[in-house]
N, C-alpha and C positions, 0 to 999 in steps of 0.2 A: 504494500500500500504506500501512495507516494504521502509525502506531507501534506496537513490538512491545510496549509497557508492558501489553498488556491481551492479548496474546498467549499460547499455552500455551506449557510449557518445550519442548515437543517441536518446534512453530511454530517458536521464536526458534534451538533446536540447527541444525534443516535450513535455516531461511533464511542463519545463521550460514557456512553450505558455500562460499556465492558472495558474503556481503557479511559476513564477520568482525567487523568492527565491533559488529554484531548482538548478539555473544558477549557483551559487556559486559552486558547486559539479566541474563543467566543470572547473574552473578557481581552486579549491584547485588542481583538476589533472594533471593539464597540464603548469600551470603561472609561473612555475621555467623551465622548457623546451625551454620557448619561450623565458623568458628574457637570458639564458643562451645565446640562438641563436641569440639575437638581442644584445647581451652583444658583441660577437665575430664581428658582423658586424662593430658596430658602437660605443663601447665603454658600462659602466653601467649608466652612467648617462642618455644618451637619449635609452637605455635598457629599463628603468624603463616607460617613456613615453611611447614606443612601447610596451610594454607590458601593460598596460593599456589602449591605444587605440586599440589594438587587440580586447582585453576582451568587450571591450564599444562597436567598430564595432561588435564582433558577437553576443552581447544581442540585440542589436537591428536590427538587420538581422536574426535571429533562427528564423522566421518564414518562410524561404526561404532554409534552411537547410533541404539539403537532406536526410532522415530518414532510407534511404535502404542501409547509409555508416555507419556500427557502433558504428566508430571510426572518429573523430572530428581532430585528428593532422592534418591530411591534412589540412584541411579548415581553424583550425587555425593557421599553417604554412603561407598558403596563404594571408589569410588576414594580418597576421603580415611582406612577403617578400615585400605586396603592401606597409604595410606604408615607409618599410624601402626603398623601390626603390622611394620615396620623398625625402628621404637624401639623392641617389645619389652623390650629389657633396661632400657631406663633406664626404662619405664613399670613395671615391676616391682619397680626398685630402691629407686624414689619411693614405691610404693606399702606398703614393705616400711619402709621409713623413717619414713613418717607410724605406719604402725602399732606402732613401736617406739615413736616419739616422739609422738607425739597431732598433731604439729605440720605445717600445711598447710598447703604454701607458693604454692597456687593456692588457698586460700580463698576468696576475692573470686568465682573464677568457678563455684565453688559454689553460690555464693547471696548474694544481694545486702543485703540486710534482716538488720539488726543482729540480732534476735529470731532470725531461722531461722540463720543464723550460730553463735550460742550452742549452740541447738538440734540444729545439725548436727554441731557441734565433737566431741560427747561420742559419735558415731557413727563418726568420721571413724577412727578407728585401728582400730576391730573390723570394718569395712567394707573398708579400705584392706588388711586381714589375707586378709580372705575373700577381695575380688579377685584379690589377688597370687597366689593358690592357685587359681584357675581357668586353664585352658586358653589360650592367645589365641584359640583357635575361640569357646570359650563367655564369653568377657570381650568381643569383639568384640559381641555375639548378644547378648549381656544388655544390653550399656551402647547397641548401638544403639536399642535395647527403651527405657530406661529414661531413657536421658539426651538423644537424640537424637527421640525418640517419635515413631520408624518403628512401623506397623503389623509383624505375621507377615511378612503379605506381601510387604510393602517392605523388611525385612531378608532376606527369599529372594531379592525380585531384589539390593539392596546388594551382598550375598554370593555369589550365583548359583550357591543351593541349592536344594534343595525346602524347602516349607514345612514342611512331616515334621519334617525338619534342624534346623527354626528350633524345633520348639517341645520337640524332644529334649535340643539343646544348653541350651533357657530350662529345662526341666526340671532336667538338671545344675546348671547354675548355682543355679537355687533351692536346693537338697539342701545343695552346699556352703556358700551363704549361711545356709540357714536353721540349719546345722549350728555357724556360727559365731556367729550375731544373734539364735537363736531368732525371734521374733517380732516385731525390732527393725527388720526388712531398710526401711532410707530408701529402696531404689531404686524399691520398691513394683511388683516384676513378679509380676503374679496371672494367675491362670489364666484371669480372665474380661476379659484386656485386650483391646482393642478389636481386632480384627479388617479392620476397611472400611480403604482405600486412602483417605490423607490427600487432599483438596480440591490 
């Protein structure tokens, strides 16, 4: 058997069953993705945690792992928006915080470029308003949409919804954001976002 580096995620989950080691492959491809996205929700400190409880939840769930998906984001999106929808309160408090304050204390993992930084700064508190005021259903649904750039599709399976769900909940969320930002929305979820199942 050649090495799994060129392998698909659904290859490396089922060879994973009888030779574990394997698992590492899924976690070099994908563990800067997720902490990235878990960095945006909640900070990098409990990033770091979410992203290693991800990893921990799907080694020991890959025998339940659907094989006819494969590609692996979804599922480990999912498992990583479950843990982060246990923070709830403090992802809401934080959010509730900056939009008092303008002040954001994960900026960095916002954006990286001095210019968009600036740019993004003067967004960050009427955004941070709007969020806090969505659902965890429709704040999950948006920010996997926007921040994570799952397809429709890929936030149905993530969430293990129908696609209906995904674009009722993206629908929500726009109304309250748009309601907040008018025409300002940075997350930039449009009606005509892509559709196709990521590579």
């Amino acid at each position: 058997m050649t090495g799994p580096s060129g392998s698909a995620d659904a290859d490396i989950v089922a060879a994973s069953r009888e030779r574990p080691e394997l698992f590492a492959e899924l976690y070099s491809r994908h563990a800067a993705d997720i902490h990235r996205y878990a960095a945006r929700r909640l900070g990098d400190e409990a990033a770091d945690d979410i992203t290693a409880e991800t990893f921990l939840t799907a080694f020991r769930i890959r025998h339940r792992y659907d094989t006819t998906r494969a590609g692996a984001r979804p599922w480990l999106y999912g498992i990583a928006a479950n843990l982060i929808g246990r923070h709830r309160r403090t992802e809401v408090r934080a959010l509730k915080a900056l939009a008092r304050t303008g002040h954001d204390p994960v900026a960095e993992s916002w954006s990286d470029r001095a210019d968009d930084r600036l740019a993004a700064q003067a967004a960050h508190g009427p955004l941070a308003a709007a969020l806090a005021r969505l659902s965890a259903r429709d704040r999950h649904t948006l920010l996997l949409v926007a921040w994570a750039d799952l397809s429709y599709q890929e936030v149905a399976e993530a969430l293990a919804i129908p696609v209906g769900t995904v674009r009722s909940r993206l629908n929500r969320a726009r109304r309250t954001l748009r309601g907040v930002l008018g025409d300002t929305d940075p997350t930039r979820v449009h009606d005509s976002a892509p559709e196709a199942v990521h590579g």
